[in-house]
C-alpha positions in Angstrom: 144.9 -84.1 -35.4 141.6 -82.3 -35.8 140.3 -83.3 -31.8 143.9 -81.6 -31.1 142.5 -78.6 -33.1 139.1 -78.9 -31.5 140.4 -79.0 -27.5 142.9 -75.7 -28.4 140.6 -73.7 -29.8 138.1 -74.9 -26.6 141.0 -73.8 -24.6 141.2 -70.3 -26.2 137.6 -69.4 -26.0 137.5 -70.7 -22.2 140.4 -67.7 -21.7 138.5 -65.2 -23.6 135.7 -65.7 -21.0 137.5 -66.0 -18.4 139.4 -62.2 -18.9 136.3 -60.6 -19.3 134.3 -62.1 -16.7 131.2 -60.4 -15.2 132.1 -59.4 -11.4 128.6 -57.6 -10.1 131.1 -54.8 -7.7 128.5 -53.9 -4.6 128.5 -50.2 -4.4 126.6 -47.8 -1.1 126.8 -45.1 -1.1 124.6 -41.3 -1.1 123.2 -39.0 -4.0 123.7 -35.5 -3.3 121.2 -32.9 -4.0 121.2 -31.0 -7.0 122.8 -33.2 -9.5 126.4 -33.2 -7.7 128.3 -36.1 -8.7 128.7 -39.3 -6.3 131.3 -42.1 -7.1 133.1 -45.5 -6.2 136.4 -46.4 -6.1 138.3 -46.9 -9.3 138.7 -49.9 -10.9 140.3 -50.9 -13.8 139.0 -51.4 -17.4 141.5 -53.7 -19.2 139.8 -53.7 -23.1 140.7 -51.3 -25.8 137.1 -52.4 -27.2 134.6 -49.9 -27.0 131.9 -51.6 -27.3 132.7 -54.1 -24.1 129.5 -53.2 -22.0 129.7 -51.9 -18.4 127.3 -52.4 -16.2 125.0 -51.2 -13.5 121.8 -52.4 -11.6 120.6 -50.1 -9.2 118.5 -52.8 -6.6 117.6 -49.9 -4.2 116.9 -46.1 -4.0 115.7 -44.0 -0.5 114.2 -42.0 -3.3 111.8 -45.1 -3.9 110.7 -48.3 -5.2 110.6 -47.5 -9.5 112.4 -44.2 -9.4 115.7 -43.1 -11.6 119.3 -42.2 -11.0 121.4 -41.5 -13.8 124.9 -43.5 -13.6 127.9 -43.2 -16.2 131.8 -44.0 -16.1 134.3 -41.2 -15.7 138.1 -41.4 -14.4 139.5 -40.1 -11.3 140.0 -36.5 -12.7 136.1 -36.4 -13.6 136.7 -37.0 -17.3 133.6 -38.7 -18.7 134.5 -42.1 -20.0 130.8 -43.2 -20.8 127.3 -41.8 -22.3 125.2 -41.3 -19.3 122.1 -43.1 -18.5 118.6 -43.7 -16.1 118.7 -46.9 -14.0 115.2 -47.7 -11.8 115.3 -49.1 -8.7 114.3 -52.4 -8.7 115.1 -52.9 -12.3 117.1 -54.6 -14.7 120.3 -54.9 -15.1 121.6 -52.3 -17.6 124.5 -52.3 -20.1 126.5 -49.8 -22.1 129.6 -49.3 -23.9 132.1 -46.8 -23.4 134.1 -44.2 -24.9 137.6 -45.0 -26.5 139.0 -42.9 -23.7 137.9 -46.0 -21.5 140.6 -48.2 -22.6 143.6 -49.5 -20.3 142.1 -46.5 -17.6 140.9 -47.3 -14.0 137.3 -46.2 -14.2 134.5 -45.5 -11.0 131.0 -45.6 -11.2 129.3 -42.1 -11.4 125.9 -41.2 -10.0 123.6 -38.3 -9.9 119.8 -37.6 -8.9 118.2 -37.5 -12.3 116.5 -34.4 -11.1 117.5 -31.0 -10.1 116.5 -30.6 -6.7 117.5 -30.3 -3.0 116.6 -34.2 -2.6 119.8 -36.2 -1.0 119.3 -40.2 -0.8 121.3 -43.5 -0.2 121.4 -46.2 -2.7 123.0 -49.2 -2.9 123.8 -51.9 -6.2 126.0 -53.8 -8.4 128.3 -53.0 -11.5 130.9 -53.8 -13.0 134.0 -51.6 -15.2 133.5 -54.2 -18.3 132.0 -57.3 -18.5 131.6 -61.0 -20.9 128.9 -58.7 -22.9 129.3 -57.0 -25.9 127.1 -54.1 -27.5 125.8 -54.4 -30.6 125.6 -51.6 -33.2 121.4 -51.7 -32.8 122.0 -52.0 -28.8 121.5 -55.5 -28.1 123.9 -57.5 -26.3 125.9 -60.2 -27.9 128.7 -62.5 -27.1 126.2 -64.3 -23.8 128.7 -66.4 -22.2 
């Protein structure tokens, strides 16, 4: 009786995983001068918890090797759905969690030159609307599948 408990609860945790898998999304696409806003598509965020991470990695800038653009989430209408931050090009991958206003919405990718100025560039990476990973209260990422 208790390997039949074992192999079910195996069973649920394999599902868990499985409905919040990690899809790296490519995304190409140009940064427009002066801080207008570029986006993807939408795609759909499925959790109701806010503290799912999203995720980004920018792998290249025409701004440059090490240089910043700042990403967040927003819906169609332009409603911010996440905090706003700096990805580098050629970094890491970077994860955050969103707002409650995230939940059961289809989400894009937002971008914007991290600097005011006349500067227009293409840049191409991956994210993702939510992923396996969640966010910690301190930050840190939890839940590694």
């Amino acid at each position: 009786m208790s390997c039949l408990l074992v192999v079910v609860s195996l069973g649920f945790t394999v599902k868990a995983y499985a409905a919040y898998k990690t899809n790296y999304v490519d995304f190409s696409f140009t940064i427009k001068p002066k801080q207008q806003n570029t986006y993807t598509g939408t795609r759909y965020r499925q959790t109701t918890n806010r503290e799912r991470a999203w995720m980004v990695r920018l792998r290249s800038s025409g701004e440059g090797w090490m240089t910043y653009t700042r990403f967040w989430l927003e819906k169609s209408n332009g409603e911010n759905v996440s905090k706003g931050f700096n990805a580098q090009s050629g970094g890491a991958t970077l994860y955050n969690s969103a707002y409650s206003s995230a939940s059961k919405q289809n989400v894009r990718l937002t971008a914007e030159n991290n600097n005011y100025n006349s500067a227009s560039y293409p840049c191409y990476g991956t994210w993702d609307e939510e992923t396996a990973y969640i966010i910690s209260s301190s930050g840190g990422l939890l839940n590694r599948p």
